[in-house]
LOVEX-568636 format. One record per residue: x, y, z of N, C-alpha, C, O in turn. Coordinates in Angstrom, 3 decimals, padded with zeros to 6 digits. Each point is the difference from the previous one (the first is absolute). Example, Ala and Ser with C-alpha at 12.3 -4.5 7.8 and 13.67 -1.06 7.14 Angstrom:
REC       nX       nY       nZ      caX      caY      caZ       cX       cY       cZ       oX       oY       oZ
REC  013.190 -005.690  007.800 -000.890  001.190  000.000  000.900  001.200  000.000  001.036 -000.019  000.665
REC -001.386  001.069 -001.385  000.820  001.190  000.060 -000.770  001.090  000.730  000.509  001.108  000.169
# end
This chain:
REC       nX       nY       nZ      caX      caY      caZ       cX       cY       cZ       oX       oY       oZ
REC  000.845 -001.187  000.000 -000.845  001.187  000.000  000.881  001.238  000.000  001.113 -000.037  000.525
REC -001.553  001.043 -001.058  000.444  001.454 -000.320 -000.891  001.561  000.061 -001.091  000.299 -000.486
REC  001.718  000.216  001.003 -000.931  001.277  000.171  000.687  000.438 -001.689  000.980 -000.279 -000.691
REC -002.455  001.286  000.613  000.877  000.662 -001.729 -001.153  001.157  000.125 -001.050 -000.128  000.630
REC  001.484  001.327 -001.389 -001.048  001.107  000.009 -000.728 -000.576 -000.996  000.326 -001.095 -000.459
REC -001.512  001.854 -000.028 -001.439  000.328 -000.212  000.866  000.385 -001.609 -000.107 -000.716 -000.995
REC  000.653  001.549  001.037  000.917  000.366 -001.089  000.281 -000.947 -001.383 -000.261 -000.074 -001.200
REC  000.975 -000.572  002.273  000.419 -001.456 -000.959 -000.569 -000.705 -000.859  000.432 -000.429 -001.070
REC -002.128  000.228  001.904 -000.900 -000.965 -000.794 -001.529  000.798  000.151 -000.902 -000.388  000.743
REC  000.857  001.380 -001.474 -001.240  000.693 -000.078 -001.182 -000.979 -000.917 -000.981  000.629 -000.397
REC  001.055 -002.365  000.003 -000.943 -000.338 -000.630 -000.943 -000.501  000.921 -001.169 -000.294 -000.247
REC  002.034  000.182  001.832 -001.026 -000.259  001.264 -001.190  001.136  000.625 -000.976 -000.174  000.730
REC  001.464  001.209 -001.281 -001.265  001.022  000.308 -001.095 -000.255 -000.284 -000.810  000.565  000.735
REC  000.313 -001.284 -001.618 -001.454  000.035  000.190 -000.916 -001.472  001.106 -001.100 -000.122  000.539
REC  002.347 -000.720 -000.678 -000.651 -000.731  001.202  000.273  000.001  001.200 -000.649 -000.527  000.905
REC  002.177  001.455 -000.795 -000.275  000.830  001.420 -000.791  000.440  000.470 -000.341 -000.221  001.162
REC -000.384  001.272 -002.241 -000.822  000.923  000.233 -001.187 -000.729  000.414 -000.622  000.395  000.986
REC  000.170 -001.619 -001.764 -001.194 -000.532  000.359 -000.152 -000.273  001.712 -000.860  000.302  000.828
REC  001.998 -000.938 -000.779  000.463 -000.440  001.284 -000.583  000.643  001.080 -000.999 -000.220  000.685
REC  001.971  001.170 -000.699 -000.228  001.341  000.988 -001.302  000.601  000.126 -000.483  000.325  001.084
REC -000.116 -000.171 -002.263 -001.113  000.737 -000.235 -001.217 -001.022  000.825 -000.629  000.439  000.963
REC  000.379 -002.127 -001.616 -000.557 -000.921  001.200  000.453  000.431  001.343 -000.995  000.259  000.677
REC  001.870 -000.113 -000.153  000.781 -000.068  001.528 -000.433  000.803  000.714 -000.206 -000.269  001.183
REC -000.050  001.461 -001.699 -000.013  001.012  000.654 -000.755  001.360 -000.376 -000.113  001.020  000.679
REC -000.504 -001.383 -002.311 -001.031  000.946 -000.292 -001.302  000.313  000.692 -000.626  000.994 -000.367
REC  000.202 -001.696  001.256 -001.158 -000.109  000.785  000.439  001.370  001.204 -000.881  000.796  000.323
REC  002.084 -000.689  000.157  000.836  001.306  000.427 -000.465  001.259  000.009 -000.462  000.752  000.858
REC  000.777 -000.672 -002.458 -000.390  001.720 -000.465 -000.833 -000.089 -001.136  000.056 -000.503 -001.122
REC -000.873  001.185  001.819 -001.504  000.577 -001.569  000.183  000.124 -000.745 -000.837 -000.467 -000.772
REC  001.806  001.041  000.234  000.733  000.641 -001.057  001.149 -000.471 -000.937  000.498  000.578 -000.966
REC -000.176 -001.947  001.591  001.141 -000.920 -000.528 -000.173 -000.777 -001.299  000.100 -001.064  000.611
REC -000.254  000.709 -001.734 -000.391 -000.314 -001.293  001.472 -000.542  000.099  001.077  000.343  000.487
REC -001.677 -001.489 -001.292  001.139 -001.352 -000.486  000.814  001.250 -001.461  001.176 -000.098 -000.352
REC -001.693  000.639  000.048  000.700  001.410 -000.826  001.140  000.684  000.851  001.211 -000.007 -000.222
REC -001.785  000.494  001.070  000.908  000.746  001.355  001.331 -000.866  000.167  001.168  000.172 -000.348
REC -001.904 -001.256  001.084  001.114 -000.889  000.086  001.012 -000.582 -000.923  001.083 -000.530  000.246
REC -001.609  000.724 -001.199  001.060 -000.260 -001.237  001.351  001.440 -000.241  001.227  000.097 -000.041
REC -002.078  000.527 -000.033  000.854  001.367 -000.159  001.222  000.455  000.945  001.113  000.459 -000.258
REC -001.826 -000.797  001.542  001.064  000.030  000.961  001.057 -000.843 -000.210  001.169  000.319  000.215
REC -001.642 -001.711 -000.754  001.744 -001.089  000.390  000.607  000.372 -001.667  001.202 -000.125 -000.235
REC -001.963  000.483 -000.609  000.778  000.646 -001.220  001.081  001.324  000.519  001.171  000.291 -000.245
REC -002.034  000.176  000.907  000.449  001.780  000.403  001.832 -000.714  000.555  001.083  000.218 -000.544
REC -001.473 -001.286  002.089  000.996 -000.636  000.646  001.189 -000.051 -000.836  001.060  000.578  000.239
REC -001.469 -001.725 -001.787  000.782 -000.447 -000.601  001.187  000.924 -000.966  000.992 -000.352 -000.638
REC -001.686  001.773  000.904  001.100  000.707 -000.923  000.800  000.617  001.216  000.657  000.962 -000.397
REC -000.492 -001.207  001.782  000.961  000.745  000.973  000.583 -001.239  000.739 -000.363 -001.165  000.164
REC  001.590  002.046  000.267  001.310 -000.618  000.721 -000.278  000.596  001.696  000.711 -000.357  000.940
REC -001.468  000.977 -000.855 -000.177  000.040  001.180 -001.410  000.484  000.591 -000.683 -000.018 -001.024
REC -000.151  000.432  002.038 -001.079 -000.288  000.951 -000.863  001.266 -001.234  000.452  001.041 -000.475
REC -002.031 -001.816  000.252 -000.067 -001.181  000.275  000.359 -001.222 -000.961  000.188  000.200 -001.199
REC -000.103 -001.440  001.748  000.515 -000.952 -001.091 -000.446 -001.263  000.415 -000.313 -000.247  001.165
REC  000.275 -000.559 -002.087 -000.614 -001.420  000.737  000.988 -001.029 -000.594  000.480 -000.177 -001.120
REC -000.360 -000.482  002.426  000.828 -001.236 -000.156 -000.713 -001.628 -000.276 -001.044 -000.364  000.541
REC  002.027 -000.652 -001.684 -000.452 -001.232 -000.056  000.371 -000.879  000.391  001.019 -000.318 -000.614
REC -001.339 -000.550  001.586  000.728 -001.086  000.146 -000.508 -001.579 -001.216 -001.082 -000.493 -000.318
REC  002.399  000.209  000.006  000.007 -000.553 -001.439  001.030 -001.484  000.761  001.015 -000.121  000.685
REC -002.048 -000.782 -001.334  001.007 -001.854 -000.612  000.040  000.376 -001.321 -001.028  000.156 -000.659
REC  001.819 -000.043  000.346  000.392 -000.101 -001.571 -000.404  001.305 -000.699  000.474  001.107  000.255
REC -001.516 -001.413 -001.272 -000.691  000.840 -000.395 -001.768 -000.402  000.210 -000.893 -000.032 -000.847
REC  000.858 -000.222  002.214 -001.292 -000.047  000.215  000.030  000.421  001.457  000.696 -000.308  000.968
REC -002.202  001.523 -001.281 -000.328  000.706  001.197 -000.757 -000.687  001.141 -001.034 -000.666 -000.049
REC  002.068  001.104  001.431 -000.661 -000.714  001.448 -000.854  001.500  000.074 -001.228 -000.078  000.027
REC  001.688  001.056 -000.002 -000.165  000.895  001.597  000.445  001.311 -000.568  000.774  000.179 -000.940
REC -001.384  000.689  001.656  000.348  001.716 -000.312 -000.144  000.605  001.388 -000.786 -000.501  000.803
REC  001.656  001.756 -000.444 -000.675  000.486  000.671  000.570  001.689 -000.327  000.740  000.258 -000.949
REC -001.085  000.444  001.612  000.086  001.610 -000.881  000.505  001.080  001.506 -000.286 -000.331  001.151
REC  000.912  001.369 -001.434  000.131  000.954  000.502 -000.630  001.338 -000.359  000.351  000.529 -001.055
REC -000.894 -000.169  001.525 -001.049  001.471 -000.199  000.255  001.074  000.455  000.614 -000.017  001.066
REC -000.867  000.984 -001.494  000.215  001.232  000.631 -001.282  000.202  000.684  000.183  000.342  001.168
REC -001.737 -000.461 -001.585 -001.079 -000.213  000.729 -000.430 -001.312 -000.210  000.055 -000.453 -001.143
REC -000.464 -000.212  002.043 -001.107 -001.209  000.041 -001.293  000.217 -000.192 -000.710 -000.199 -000.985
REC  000.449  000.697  002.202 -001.558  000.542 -000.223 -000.265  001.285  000.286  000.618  000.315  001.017
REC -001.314  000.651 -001.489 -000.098  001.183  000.110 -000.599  000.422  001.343  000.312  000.942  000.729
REC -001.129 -001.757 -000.607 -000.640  000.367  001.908  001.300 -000.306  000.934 -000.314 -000.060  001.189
REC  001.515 -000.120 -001.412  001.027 -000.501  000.483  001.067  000.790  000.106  000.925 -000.002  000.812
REC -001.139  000.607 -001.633  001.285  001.171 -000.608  000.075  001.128  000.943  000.783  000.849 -000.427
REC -001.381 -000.495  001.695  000.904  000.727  000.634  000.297 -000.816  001.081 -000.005  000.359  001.177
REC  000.330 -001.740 -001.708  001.297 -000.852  001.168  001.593 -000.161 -000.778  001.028 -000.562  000.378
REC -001.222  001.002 -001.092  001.709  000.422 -000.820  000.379 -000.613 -000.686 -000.689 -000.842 -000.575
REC  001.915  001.016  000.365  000.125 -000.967 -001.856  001.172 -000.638  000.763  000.456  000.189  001.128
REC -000.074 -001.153 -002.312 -000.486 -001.128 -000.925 -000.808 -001.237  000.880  000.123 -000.081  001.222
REC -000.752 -000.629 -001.819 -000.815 -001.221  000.035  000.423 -000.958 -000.466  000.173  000.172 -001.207
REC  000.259 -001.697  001.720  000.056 -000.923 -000.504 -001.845 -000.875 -000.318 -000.941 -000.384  000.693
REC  001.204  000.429 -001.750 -001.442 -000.511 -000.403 -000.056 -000.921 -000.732  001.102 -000.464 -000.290
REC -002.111 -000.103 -000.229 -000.450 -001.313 -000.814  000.815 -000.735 -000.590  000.401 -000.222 -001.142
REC -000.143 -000.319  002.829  000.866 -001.935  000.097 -001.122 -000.992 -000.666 -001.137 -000.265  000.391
REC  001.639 -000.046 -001.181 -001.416 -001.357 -000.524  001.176 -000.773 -000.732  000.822  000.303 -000.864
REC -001.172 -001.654  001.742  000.068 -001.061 -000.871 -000.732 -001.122 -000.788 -001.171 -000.176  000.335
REC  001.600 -000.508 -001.194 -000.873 -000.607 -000.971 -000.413 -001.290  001.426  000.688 -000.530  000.873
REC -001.701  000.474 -001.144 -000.938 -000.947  000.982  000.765 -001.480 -000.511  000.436 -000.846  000.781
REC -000.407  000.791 -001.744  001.317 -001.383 -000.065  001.384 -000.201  000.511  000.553 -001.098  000.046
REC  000.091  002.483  000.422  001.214  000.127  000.519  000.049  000.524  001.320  001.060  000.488  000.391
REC -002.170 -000.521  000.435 -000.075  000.406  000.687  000.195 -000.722  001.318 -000.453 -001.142 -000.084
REC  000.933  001.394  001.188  001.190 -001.030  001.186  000.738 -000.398 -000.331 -000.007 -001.221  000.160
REC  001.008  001.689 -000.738  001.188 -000.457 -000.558  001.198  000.999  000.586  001.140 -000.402  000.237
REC -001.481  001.437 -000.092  001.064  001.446  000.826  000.175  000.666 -001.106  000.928  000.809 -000.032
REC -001.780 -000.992 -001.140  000.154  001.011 -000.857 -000.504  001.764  000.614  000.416  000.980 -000.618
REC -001.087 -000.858  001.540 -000.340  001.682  000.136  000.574  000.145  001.117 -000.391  001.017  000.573
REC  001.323 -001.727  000.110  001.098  000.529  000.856  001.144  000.602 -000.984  000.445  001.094  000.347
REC  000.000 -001.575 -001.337  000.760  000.276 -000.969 -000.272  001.544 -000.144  000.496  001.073  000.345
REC -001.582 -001.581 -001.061 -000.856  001.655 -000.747  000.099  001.194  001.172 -000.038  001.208 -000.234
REC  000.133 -001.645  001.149 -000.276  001.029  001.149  001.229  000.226  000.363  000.123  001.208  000.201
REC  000.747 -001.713 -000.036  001.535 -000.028  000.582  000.542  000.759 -001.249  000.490  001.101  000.249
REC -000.497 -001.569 -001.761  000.343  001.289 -001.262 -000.598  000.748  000.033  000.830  000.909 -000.001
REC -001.864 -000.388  000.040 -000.629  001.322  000.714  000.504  000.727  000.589  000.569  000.984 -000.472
REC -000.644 -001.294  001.770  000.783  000.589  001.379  001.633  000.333 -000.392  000.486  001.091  000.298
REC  000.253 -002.076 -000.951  001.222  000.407 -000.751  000.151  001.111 -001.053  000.875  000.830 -000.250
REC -001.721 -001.052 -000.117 -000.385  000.864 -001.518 -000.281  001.628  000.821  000.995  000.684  000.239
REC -002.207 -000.228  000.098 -000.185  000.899  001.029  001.356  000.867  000.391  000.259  001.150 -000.357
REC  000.624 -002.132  001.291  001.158  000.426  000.859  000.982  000.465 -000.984  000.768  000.891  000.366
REC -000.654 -001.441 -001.781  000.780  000.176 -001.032 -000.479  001.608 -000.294  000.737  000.909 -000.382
REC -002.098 -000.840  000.657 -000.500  001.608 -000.736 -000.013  000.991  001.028 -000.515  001.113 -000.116
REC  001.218 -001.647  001.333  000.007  001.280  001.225 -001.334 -000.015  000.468 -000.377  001.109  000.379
REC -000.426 -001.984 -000.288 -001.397  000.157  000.774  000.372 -000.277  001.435  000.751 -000.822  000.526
REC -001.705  002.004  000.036  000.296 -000.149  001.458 -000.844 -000.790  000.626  000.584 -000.875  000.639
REC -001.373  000.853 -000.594 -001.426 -000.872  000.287 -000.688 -000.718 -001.169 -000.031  000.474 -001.136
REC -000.324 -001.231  001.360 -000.671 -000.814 -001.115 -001.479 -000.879  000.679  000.154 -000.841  000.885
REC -001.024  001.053 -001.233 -001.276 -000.211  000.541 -000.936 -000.798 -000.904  000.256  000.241 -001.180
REC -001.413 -001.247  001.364 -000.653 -000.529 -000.558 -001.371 -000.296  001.047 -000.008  000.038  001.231
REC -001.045 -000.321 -002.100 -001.237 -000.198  000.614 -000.223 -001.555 -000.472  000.163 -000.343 -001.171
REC -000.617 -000.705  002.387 -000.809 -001.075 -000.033 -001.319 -000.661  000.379 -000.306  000.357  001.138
REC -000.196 -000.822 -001.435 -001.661 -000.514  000.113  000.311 -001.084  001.113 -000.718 -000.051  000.998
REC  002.054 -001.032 -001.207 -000.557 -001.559  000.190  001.513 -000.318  000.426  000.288 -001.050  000.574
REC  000.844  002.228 -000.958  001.141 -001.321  000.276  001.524  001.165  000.629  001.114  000.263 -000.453
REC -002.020  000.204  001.876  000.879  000.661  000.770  001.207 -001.134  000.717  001.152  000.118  000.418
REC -001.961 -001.034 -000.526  001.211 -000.940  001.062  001.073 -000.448 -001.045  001.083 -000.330  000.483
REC -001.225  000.264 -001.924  001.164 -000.489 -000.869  000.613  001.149 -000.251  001.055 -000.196 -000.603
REC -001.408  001.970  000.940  000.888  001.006  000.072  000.720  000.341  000.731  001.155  000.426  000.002
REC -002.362 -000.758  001.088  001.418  000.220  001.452  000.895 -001.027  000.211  000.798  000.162  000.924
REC -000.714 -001.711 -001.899  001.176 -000.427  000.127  000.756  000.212 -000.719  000.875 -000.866 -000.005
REC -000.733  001.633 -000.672  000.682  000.787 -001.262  000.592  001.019  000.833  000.930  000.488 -000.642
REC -001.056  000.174  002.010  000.488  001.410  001.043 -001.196  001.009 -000.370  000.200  001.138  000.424
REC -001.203 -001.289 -001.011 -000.953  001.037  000.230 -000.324  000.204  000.527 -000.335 -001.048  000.551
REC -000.203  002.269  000.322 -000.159 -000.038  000.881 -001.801  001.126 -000.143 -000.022  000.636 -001.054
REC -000.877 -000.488  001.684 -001.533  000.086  000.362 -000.215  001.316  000.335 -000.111  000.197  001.210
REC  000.000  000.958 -002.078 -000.243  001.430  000.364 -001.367  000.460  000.144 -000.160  001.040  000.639
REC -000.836 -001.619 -001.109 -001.414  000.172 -000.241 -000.947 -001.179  000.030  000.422 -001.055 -000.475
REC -001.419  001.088  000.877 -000.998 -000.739 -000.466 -001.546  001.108 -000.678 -000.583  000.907  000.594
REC  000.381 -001.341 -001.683 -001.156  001.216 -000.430 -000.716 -000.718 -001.173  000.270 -001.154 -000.334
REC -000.990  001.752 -000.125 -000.902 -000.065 -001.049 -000.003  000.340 -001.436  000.167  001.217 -000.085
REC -000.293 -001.803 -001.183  000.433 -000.018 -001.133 -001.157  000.305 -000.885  000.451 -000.724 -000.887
REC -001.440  001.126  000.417 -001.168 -000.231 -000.353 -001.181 -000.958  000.353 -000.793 -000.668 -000.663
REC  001.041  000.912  002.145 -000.918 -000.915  000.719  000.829 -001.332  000.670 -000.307 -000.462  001.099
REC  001.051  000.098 -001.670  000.965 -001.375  000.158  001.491  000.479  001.056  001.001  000.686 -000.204
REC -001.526 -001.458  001.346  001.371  000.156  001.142  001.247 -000.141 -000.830  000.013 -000.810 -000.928
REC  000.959  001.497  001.187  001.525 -000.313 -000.543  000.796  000.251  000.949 -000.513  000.592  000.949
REC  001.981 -000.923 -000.846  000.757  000.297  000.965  001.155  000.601 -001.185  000.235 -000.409 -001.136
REC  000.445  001.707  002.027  001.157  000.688 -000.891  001.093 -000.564  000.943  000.040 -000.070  001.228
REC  000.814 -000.302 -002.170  001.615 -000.522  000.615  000.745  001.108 -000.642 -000.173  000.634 -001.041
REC  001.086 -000.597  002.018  001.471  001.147 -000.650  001.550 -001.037  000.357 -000.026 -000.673  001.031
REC  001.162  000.623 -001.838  000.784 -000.098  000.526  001.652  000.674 -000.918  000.101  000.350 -001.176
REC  000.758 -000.371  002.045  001.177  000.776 -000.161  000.683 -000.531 -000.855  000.983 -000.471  000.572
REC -000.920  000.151 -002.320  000.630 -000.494 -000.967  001.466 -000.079  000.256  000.671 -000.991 -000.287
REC -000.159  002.163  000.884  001.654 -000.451  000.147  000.364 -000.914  001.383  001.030 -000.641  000.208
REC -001.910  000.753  000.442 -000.048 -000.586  001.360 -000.128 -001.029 -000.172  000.735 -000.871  000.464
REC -001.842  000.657 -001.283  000.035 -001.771 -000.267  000.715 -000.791 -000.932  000.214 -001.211 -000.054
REC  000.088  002.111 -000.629  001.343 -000.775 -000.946  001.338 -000.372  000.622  000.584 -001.049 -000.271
REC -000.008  002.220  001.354  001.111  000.227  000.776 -000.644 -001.748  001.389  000.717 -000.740  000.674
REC -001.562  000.752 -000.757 -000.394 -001.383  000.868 -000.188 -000.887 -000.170 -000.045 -000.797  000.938
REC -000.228  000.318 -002.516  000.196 -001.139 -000.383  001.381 -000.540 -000.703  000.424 -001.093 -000.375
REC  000.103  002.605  000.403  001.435 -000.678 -000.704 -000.332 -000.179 -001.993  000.845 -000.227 -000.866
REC -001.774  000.354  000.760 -000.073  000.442 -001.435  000.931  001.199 -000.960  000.131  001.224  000.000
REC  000.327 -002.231 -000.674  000.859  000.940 -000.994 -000.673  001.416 -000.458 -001.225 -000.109 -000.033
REC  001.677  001.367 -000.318 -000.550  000.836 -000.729 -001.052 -000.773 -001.204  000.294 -001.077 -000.519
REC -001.178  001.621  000.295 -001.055 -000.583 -001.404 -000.252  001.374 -000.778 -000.234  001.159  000.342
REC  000.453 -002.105 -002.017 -000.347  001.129 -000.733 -000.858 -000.887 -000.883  000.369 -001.172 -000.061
REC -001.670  001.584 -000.780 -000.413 -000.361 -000.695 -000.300  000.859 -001.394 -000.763  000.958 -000.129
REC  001.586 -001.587 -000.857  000.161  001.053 -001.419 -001.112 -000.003 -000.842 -000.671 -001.031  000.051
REC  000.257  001.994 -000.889 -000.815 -000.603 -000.996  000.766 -000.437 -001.120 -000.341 -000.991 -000.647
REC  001.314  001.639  000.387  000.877  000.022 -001.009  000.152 -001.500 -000.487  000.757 -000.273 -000.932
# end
């Protein structure tokens, strides 16, 4: 397995997009499997935030997950960036593929000078906080409880002993 940008293999955008758009369009009113397309296109032409990462066997897609400058707009005066939409393919899924995704993230992030790095979850605070996330909020999303995690990208890289990470599009 391999992390690789969004860059690389832009012919996965549209079933990313589907992806995401199932996952999590129920979210925001306003989210169109269109939207969602545009964004991981938008991703795919930058080297840095926001950008979405793949985790790849070969040339076949497990897993994405993305860095944002906003997540959700009812959200946005809790500060930037967002680690957002970890999804893995329901066939690859318990395997430690979105510890990966989350650990290049968090690398990726620390690579761009983010000081904080924050994400919102529905269902899977306990697989973040074993990741060092740590529990700043509990609140409301369009009706739907979420919990906001924040944690210190260089802090947690400097603690796991993880090499610097860069991910190119080039």
């Amino acid at each position: 397995m391999r992390i690789d940008a969004i860059g690389r293999h832009p012919q996965y955008i549209p079933d990313l997009a589907a992806w995401h758009h199932a996952e999590w369009g129920p979210l925001y009113d306003d989210w169109t499997l269109e939207a969602a397309t545009a964004e991981l296109a938008d991703h795919a032409t930058r080297t840095s935030l926001p950008t979405t990462l793949l985790l790849m066997d070969g040339e076949d897609l497990l897993g994405s997950v993305s860095l944002l400058i906003e997540d959700a707009p009812a959200l946005q005066d809790r500060g930037s960036p967002w680690l957002g939409s970890l999804f893995m393919r329901p066939d690859a899924r318990g395997r430690g593929g979105g510890r990966v995704l989350v650990d290049a993230a968090v690398a990726h992030a620390a690579d761009e000078g983010v000081a904080v790095l924050r994400l919102f979850t529905l269902w899977h605070e306990d697989f973040y906080a074993g990741l060092g996330w740590r529990v700043e909020e509990r609140t409301t999303l369009h009706g739907t409880p979420v919990v906001i995690m924040s944690i210190v990208p260089a802090e947690r890289v400097a603690h796991t002993g993880a090499p610097p990470h860069r991910v190119d599009d080039a």
